[in-house]
VEXDREN-2710 file (C-alpha; in Angstrom, 1 decimal):
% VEXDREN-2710
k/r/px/py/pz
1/UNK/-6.2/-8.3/-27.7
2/UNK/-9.4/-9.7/-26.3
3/UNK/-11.4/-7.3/-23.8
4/UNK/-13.5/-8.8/-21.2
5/UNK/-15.4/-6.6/-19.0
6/UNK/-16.0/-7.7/-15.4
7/UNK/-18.2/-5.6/-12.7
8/UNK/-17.1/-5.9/-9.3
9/UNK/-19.8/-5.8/-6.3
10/UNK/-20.2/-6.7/-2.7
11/UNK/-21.8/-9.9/-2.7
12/UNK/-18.9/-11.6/-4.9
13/UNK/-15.7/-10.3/-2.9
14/UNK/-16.6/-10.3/1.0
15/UNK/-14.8/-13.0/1.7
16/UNK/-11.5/-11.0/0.2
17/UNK/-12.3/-7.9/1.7
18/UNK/-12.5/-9.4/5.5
19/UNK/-9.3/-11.0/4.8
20/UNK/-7.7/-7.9/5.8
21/UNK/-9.3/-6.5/8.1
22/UNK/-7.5/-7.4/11.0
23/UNK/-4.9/-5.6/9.9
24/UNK/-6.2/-2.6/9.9
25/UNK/-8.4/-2.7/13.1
26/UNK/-5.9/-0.5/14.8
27/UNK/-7.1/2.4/13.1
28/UNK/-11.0/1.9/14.2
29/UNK/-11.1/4.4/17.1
30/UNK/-9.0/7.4/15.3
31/UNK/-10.9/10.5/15.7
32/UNK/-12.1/12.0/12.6
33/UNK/-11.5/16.2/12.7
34/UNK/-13.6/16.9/9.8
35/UNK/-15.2/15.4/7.0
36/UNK/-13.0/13.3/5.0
37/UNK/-13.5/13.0/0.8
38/UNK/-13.2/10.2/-1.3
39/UNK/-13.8/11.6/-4.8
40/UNK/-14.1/8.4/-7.7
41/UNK/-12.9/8.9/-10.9
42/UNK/-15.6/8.4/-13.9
43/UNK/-13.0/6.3/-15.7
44/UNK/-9.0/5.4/-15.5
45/UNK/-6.1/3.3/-17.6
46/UNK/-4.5/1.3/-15.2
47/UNK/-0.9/2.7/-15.2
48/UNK/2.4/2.4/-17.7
49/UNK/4.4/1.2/-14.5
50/UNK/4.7/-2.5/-13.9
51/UNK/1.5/-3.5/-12.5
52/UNK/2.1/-7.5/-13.0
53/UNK/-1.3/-9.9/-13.7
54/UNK/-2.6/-11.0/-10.2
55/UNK/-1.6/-7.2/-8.4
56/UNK/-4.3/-5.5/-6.9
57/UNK/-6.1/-2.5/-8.0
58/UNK/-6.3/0.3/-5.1
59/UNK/-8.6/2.4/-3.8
60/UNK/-5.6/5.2/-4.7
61/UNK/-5.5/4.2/-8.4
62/UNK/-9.4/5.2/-8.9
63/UNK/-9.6/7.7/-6.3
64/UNK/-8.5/11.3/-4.6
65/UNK/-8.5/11.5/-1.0
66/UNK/-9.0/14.7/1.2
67/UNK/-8.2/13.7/5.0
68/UNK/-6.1/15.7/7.3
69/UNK/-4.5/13.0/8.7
70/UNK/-2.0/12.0/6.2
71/UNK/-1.3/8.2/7.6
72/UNK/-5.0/6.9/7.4
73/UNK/-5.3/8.7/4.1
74/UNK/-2.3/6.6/2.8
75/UNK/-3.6/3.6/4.9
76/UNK/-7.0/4.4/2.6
77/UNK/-5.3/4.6/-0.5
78/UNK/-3.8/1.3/0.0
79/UNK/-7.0/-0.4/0.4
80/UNK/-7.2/-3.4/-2.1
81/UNK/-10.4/-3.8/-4.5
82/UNK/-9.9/-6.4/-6.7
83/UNK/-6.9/-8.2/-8.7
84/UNK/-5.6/-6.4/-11.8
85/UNK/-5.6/-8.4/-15.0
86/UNK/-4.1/-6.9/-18.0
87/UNK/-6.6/-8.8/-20.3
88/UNK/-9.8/-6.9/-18.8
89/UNK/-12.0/-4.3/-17.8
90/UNK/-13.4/-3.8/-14.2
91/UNK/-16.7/-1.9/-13.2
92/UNK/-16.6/-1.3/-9.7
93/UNK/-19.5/0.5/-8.1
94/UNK/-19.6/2.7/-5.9
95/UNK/-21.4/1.1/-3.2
96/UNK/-18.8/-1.8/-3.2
97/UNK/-16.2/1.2/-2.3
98/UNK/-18.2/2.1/0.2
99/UNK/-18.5/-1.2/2.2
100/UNK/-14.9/-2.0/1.4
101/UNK/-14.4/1.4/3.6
102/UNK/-16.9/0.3/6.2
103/UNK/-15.3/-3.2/6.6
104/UNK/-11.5/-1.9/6.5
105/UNK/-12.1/-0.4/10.5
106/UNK/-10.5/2.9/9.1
107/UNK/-13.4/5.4/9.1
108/UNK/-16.6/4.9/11.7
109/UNK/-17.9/8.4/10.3
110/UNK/-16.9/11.4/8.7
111/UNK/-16.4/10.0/5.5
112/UNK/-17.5/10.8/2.2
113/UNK/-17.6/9.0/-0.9
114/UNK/-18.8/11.4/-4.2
115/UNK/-18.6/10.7/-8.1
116/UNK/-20.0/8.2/-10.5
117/UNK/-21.8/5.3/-9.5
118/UNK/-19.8/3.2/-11.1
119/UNK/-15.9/3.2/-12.1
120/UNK/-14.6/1.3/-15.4
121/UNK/-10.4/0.5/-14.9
122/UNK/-9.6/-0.3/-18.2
123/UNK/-5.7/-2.1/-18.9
124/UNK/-3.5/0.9/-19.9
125/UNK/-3.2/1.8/-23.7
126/UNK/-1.3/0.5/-25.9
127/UNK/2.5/2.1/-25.6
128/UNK/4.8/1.9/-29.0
129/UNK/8.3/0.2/-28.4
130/UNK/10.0/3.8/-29.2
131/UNK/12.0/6.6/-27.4
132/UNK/8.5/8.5/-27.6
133/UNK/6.7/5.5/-25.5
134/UNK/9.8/5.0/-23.1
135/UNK/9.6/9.4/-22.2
136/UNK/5.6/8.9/-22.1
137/UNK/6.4/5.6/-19.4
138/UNK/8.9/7.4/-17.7
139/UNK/6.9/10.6/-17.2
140/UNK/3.3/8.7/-16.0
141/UNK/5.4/6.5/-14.1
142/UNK/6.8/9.7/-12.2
143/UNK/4.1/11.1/-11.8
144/UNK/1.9/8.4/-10.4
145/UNK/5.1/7.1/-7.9
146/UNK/5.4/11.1/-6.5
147/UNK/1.8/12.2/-6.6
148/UNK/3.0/15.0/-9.0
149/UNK/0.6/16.7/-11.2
150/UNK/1.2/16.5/-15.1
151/UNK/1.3/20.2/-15.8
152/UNK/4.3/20.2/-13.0
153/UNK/6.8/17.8/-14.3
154/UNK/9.3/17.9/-17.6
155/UNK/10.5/14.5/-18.8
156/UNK/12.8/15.0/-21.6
157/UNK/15.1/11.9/-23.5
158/UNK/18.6/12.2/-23.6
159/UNK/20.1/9.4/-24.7
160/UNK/18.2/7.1/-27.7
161/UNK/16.6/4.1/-26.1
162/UNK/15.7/1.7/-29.7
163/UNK/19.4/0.9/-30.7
164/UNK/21.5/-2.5/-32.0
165/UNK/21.0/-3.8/-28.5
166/UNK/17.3/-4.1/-28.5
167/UNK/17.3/-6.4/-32.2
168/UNK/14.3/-8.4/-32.1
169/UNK/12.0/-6.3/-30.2
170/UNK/9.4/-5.1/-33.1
171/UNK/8.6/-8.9/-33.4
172/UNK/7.6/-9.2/-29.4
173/UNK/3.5/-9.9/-29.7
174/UNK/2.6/-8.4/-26.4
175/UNK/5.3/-6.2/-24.9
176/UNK/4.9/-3.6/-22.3
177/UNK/7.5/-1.1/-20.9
178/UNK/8.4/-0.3/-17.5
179/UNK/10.2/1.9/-15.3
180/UNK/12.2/0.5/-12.7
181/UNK/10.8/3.0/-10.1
182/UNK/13.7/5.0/-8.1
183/UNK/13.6/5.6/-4.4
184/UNK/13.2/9.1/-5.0
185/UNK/12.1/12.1/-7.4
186/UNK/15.3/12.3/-10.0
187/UNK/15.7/16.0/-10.8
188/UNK/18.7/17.3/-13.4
189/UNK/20.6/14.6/-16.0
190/UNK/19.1/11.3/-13.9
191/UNK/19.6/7.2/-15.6
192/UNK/17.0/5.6/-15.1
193/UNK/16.1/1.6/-15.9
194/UNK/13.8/1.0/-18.4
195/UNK/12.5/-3.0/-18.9
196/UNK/11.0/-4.8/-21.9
197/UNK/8.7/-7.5/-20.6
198/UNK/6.4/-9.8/-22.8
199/UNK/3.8/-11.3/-20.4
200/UNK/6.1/-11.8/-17.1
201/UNK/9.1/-12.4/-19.1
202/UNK/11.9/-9.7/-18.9
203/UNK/13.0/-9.4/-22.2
204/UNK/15.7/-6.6/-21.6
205/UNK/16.7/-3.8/-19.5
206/UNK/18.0/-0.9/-20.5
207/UNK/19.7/2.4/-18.5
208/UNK/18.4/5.4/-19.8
209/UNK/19.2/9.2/-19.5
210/UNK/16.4/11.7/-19.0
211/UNK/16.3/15.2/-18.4
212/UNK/13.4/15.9/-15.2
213/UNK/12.6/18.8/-14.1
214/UNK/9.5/20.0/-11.6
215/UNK/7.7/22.6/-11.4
216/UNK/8.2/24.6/-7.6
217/UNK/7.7/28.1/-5.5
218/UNK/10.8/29.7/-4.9
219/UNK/12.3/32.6/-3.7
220/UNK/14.3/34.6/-6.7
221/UNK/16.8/37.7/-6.3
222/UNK/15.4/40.9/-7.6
223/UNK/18.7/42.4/-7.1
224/UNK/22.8/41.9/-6.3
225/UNK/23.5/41.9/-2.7
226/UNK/27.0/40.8/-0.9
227/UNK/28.4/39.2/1.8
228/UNK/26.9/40.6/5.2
229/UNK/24.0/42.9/3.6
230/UNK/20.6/42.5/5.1
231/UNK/18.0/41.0/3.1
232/UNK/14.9/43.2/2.6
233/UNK/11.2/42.4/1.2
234/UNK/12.3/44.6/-2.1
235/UNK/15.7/41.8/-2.6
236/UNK/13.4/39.3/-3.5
237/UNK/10.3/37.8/-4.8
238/UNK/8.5/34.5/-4.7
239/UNK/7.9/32.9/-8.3
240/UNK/7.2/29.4/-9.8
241/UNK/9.3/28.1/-12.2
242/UNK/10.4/24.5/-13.4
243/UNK/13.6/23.5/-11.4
244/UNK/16.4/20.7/-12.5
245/UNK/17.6/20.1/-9.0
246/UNK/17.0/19.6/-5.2
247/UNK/16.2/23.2/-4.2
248/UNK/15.5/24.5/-0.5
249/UNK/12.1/25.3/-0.1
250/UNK/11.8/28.8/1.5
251/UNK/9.0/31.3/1.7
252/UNK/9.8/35.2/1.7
253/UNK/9.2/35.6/5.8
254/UNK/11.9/33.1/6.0
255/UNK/14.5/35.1/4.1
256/UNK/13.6/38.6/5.0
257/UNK/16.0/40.0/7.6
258/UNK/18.5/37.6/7.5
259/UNK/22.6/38.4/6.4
260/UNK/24.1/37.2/3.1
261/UNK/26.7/35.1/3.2
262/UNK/26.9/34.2/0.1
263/UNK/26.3/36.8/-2.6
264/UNK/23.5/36.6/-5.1
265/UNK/22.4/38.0/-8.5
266/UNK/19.3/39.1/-10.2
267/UNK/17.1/36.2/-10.7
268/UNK/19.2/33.6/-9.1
269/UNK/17.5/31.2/-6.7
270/UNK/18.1/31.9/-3.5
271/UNK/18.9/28.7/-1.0
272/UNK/19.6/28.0/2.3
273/UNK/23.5/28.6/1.2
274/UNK/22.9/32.0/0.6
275/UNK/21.7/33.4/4.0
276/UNK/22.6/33.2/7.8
277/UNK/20.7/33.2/10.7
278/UNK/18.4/35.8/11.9
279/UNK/20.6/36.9/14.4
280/UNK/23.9/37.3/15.1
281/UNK/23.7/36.4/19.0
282/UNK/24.4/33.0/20.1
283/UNK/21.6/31.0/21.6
284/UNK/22.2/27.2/22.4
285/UNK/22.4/24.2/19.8
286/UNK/18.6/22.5/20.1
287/UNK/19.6/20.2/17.2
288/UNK/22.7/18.3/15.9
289/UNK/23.1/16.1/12.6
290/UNK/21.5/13.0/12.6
291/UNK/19.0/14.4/15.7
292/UNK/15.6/12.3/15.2
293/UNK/13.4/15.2/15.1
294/UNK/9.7/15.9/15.3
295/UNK/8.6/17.5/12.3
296/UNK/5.1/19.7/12.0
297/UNK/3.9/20.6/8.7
298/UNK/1.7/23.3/7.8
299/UNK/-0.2/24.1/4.2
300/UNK/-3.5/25.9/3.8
301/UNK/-4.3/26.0/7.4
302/UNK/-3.9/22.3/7.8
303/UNK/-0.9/20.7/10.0
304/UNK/0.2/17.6/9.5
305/UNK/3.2/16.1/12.3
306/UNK/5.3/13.5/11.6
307/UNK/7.1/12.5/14.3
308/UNK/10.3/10.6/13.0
309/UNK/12.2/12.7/11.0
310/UNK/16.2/13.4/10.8
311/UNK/18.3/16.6/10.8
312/UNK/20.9/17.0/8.6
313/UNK/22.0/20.4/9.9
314/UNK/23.1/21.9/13.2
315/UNK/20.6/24.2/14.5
316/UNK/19.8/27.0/16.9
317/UNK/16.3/28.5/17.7
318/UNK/15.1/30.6/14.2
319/UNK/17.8/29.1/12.2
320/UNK/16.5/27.1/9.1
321/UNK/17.8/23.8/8.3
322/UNK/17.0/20.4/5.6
323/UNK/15.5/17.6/7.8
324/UNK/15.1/14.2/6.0
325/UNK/11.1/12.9/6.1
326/UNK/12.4/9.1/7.2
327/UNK/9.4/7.5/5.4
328/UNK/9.3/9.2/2.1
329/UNK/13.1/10.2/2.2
330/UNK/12.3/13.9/0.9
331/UNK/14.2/16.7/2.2
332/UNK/12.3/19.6/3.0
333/UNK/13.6/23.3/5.4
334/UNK/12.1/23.7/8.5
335/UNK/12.7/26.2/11.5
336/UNK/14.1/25.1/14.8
337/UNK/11.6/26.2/16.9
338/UNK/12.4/24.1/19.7
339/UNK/14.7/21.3/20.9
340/UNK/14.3/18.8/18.8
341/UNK/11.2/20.3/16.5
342/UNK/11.3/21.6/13.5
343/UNK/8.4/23.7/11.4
344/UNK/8.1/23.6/7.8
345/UNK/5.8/25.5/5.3
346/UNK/4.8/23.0/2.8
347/UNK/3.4/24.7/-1.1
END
């Protein structure tokens, strides 16, 4: 395949970059809390997922971003550079990041761009038409779509993917795989849609089992308790293990104290299932299925609210409950600490 190398800098793409900048004038006169990090990568493969000729590269797919406020760091991440073409390599310095910044009306100050001075985005390598290349899309396509670091997901084929139906294949000149990307993290036996394409062309699709799993803190039973026994700091312990399925996301302070209603054993994850509320007294319902609730999470000192999200629990003051982020459609357990709010510890 023929490599052409093409270095991207300010003079050459102003035109594209105030193209949309209306759009995101909104944002100009956000307050900045503290310092907000841009840290470039030396060097990246674009990804395994589809990323079709004539896409755009991102300011996410070369960068980390550090900001507090989690919508303008998303609304940063977005931030177009330059097309992608699978035929090339792109040098983009970092100056030209830092004007497209300046011109995008998201940051007046506050904002720091570190790394290299210049950033090669290379097409990604070369994957082999095998159930090895389809478990090496699947997993970089995973992680890429969930922000999920490598060392904290398991991708595992279950089923073969190269069979009778896919004759022909090996004679395809410039084929690429792709993952069909689902609306949210699989976990457990999940099916999954892998695609053949040659250029733009679709040259088969394919439903696949896998076997994810994800690394997560949880809170594990050091020891058998039943039905209306009060759980004490010596019943459990916090541990991180890899986990095949949706699992409540509780921190020790939130289980200490609290009755068993359903028994547990030694090393058994303990879930939202397993223990009542904090108190036996009745206090008033501040939040019904369905409720649109405010959400405010906290990790490391930071707190990040999101204001539209949805119970899917009845709940009194202290009780935990799952409440649905509508944007990202994860579930996550919160505390009703209020009408209609909810606090979550994130990991």
């Amino acid at each position: 395949m023929k490599r052409h190398c093409h270095t991207l800098t300010f003079p050459a793409v102003v035109l594209a970059m105030v193209t949309s900048l209306c759009g995101l004038l909104s944002a100009q006169n956000t307050p900045v809390a503290s310092p907000v990090i841009v840290q470039l990568q030396a060097a990246t493969h674009m990804p395994y997922s589809a990323i079709p000729p004539g896409a755009q590269i991102k300011l996410g797919d070369i960068a980390t971003v550090t900001d507090q406020n989690t919508d303008r760091a998303a609304a940063l991440k977005a931030l177009d550079l330059t097309a992608y073409d699978p035929e090339r390599t792109v040098t983009i310095d970092r100056s030209f990041v830092e004007i497209r910044i300046q011109l995008s009306g998201l940051y007046s100050d506050g904002l720091v761009v570190k790394g290299p001075e210049q950033v090669t985005i290379a097409p990604p390598p070369k994957v082999e038409l095998s159930d090895l290349g389809v478990e090496q899309v699947v997993f970089e396509s995973l992680c890429r779509q969930f922000s999920i670091l490598p060392e904290d997901l398991r991708v595992k084929l279950v089923s073969p993917f190269i069979g009778p139906s896919l004759a022909g294949i090996e004679d395809l000149q410039q084929a690429r795989l792709e993952l069909m990307p689902p609306t949210q993290l699989p976990l457990g036996r999940s099916q999954l849609t892998i695609r053949i394409l040659e250029g733009h062309r679709v040259v088969a699709a394919k439903p696949v089992t896998f076997e994810i799993s994800r690394r997560q803190t949880v809170v594990v039973a050091t020891a058998s308790l039943d039905r209306a026994h009060t759980v004490e700091e010596q019943h459990i312990r916090e541990e991180t293990r890899f986990v095949d399925g949706p699992i409540d996301r509780l921190t020790p302070s939130q289980v200490v104290g609290r009755k068993v209603v359903l028994p547990f054993r030694p090393d058994e994850v303990v879930t939202l299932r397993h223990i009542g509320p904090l108190t036996e007294a009745e206090s008033p319902i501040l939040v019904q299925p369905r409720d649109a609730v405010r959400l405010i999470a906290k990790k490391r000192g930071l707190t990040v609210t999101i204001p539209v999200a949805e119970a899917l629990q009845q709940g009194r003051q202290g009780q935990l409950i799952r409440v649905r982020n509508v944007q990202s459609n994860q579930v996550v357990t919160g505390v009703v600490v209020a009408r209609g709010e909810v606090h979550v510890m994130l990991p």
